[in-house]
Phi, psi and omega in degrees: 000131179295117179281182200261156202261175167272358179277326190287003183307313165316309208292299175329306181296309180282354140005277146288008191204071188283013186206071132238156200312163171218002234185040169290115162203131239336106169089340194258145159257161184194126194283180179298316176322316157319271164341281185316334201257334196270339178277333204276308158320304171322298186281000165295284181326270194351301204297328189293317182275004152118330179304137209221148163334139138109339188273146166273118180255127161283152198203124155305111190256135181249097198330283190328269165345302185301316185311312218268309201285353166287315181279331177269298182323232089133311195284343201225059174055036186230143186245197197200111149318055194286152180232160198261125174276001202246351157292170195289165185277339203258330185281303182299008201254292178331318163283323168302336217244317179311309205272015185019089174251171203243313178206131171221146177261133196173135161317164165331299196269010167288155145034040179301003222229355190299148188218178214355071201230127187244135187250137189238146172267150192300299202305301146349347169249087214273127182218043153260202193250354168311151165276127175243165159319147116267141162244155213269026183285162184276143203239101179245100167325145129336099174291179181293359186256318167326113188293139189252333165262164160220142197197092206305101206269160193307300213052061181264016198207310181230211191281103175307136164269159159308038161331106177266103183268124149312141171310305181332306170295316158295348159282316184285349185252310189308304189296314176323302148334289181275348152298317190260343169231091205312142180210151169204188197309337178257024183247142151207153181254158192250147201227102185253000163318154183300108186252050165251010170254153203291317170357282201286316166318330221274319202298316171291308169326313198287328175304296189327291179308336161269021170035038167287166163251162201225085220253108173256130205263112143298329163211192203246129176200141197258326175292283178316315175311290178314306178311309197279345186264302152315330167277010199210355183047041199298146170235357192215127171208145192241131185195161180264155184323313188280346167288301203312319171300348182269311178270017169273340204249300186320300207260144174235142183053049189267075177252148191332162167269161159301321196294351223266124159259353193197135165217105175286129170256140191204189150075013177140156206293173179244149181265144167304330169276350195266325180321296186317335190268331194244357144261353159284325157316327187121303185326117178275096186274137161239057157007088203234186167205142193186166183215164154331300212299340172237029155078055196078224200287141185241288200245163151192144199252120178214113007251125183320151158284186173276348207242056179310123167240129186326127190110330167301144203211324189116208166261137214280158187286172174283355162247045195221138154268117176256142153246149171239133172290128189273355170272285216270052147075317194310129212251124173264104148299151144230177184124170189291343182240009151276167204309175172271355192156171172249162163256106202277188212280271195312007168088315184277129172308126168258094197276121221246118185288167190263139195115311218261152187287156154219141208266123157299331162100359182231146160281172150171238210180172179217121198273211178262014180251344181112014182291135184267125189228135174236163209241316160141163192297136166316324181276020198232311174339132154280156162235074197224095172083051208026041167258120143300105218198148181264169174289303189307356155301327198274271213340318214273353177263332200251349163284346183297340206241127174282001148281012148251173177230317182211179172184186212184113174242159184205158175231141181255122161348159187198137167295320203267306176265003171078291189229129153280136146312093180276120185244146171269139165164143181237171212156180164262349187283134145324154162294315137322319212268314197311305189328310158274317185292358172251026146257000145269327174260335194210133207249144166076218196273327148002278217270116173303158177243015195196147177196117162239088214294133180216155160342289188199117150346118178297108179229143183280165196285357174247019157067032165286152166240153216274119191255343145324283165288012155284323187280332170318315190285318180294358192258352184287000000 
């Protein structure tokens, strides 16, 4: 039996179950027939404007249009670049040029400067639901091997890379998923993550395969989110630490729907006090840990325990092998659902072997239950009075003090100690007032030497926080 691809996922689905929802966006619904007729359109368009097997499309992203054309390229051999508009114009002119792309959809004045770039104007890609003429040109799917994503990693730090995820990959992390975090035909998920991010991206396949509904979110609103998760019976959300802190503090006297079972948290650590605030709340945290390079979810703790410890993620889904270096911490993956490869600078695939470990770049441990805990990137350890330390150890102490709100640690050169503790942070406590309380509370190279009270943490459009610019802020 042929397995099933991510282009035939639609079809499959709506098949059997053509009027059943498939699609909430603002405010209007839409059954799988509907889904289908409007992707179909899309991918009409595409081939009319010139798009041929084998081509890359770049995408701005305008949620809906991204959602039809991730969902449509696939079908007519194309694979697809949602891009962060919120990146430098030299990153993006880099990734259209990395991603040898072919066409990109984007307003006029995006990226005019772009050359021997063929443009497709948004509009010009008709994706309502009207019946229209389709033309009959032939349509050559994606195979399972073929990358269907190109999918841009944070670069919250350095040069983003190009990931190439395969159907293959995204069939093995989509099932993998719904094993451990079940979703089906009565469900639906709210999905306001970003989808030029895998987060987000990851979020229509599973619905799709699960004949699910897909409740799409155009940006991140504390309000809304909240209105939509009762008028809508959401049963699945997806979020990052720094949303959740935003709809704990935003919406007040906010409970919870009966139907809402899972709210995966990921995409940066989580605090032990924000955890302590939004399950006492009612909030089903669902702890996960996951990268581009895998397609989503690595690990994920479904259903958290009572005894939560910062950092805890779970158990690796069943289709990922974790190693831990048992000297430097360091955490390796394998499975069926890390990428096919990176795309270098020069356009040529650096292809990643199937099998073979990949090192990920973060540290953590495995407890005695099979948990995964993770700790924070390797490239990030201090070295301060030859001790080693993550900044998220000091962070997770210096949240402690209820006059912080956020915080940040980074380390500055040093002659005498290799690294200082530089601490970032906002909040109401002074800096002088910080100044004693870690000299009570944190001993050694442990105790920052420096504090700096600022507004709010420089964080990227997935609420990451940018550690580039930190460093910035400490060099001023």
């Amino acid at each position: 039996m042929t397995a099933t691809t991510p282009a035939q996922l639609l079809i499959q689905t709506t098949v059997p179950r053509p009027q059943h929802r498939a699609l909430i966006h603002q405010g209007r619904q839409y059954d799988y027939t509907e889904l289908s007729r409007m992707v179909s359109s899309v991918a009409s368009a595409l081939q009319q404007s010139g798009v041929a097997p084998g081509g890359r499309l770049a995408i701005f992203p305008q949620p809906l249009l991204t959602l039809l054309t991730v969902l449509a390229a696939p079908q007519i051999g194309c694979g697809v670049l949602p891009l962060n508009p919120n990146l430098p114009g030299e990153i993006l002119h880099s990734l259209i040029d990395s991603a040898s792309t072919t066409h990109l959809i984007a307003d006029r004045e995006v990226l005019s400067c772009v050359e021997n770039l063929y443009r497709i104007l948004p509009h010009e890609l008709p994706h309502s639901i009207e019946n229209r003429q389709l033309t009959s040109d032939k349509q050559t799917p994606l195979s399972m091997d073929e990358a269907y994503l190109y999918v841009a990693t944070s670069g919250s730090d350095t040069q983003p890379k190009i990931v190439q995820l395969s159907g293959s990959n995204i069939m093995t992390s989509i099932r993998a998923s719904r094993r451990r975090v079940p979703i089906d035909s009565n469900d639906t998920w709210l999905c306001c993550l970003p989808l030029f991010h895998i987060g987000g991206l990851s979020i229509p396949f599973r619905c799709v395969e699960a004949a699910a509904s897909l409740l799409l979110h155009d940006r991140f609103d504390a309000q809304q989110i909240c209105d939509d998760l009762h008028r809508y019976a959401v049963t699945h959300l997806s979020l990052v630490p720094a949303m959740l802190a935003k709809l704990l503090e935003q919406v007040a006297d906010f409970t919870l729907p009966k139907s809402l079972r899972v709210v995966l948290i990921g995409g940066a650590s989580l605090s032990p006090q924000l955890y302590a605030r939004a399950t006492a709340a009612g909030w089903p945290l669902a702890p996960t840990y996951g990268m581009t390079e895998s397609c989503s979810q690595i690990a994920t703790l479904y259903p958290p325990p009572a005894d939560w410890q910062p950092g805890l993620v779970g158990k690796p889904l069943d289709h990922t092998e974790i190693d831990i270096d048992a000297d430097t911490g360091a955490i390796r993956i394998r499975g069926d659902g890390v990428m096919a490869g990176y795309l270098q600078a020069d356009g040529k695939a650096a292809p990643h072997p199937a099998g073979v470990w990949f090192e990920t770049g973060d540290v953590g441990a495995i407890d005695d239950d099979g948990n995964l805990i993770i700790y924070g990137r390797s490239d990030e350890i201090l070295i301060s009075g030859g001790e080693n330390i993550h900044p998220a150890q000091i962070e997770l102490q210096l949240l402690k003090h209820p006059g912080i709100t956020e915080v940040a640690v980074i380390g500055e050169p040093d002659p005498v100690w290799g690294d200082i503790v530089v601490a970032l942070y906002a909040g109401s406590i002074t800096e002088q007032q910080l100044q004693s309380w870690c000299m009570q509370h944190l001993h050694g190279a442990w105790r920052p030497r420096r504090f700096i009270k600022t507004a709010k943490l420089p964080r990227n459009a997935m609420h990451k926080i940018e550690r580039m610019a930190l460093r910035k802020i400490i060099s001023e």
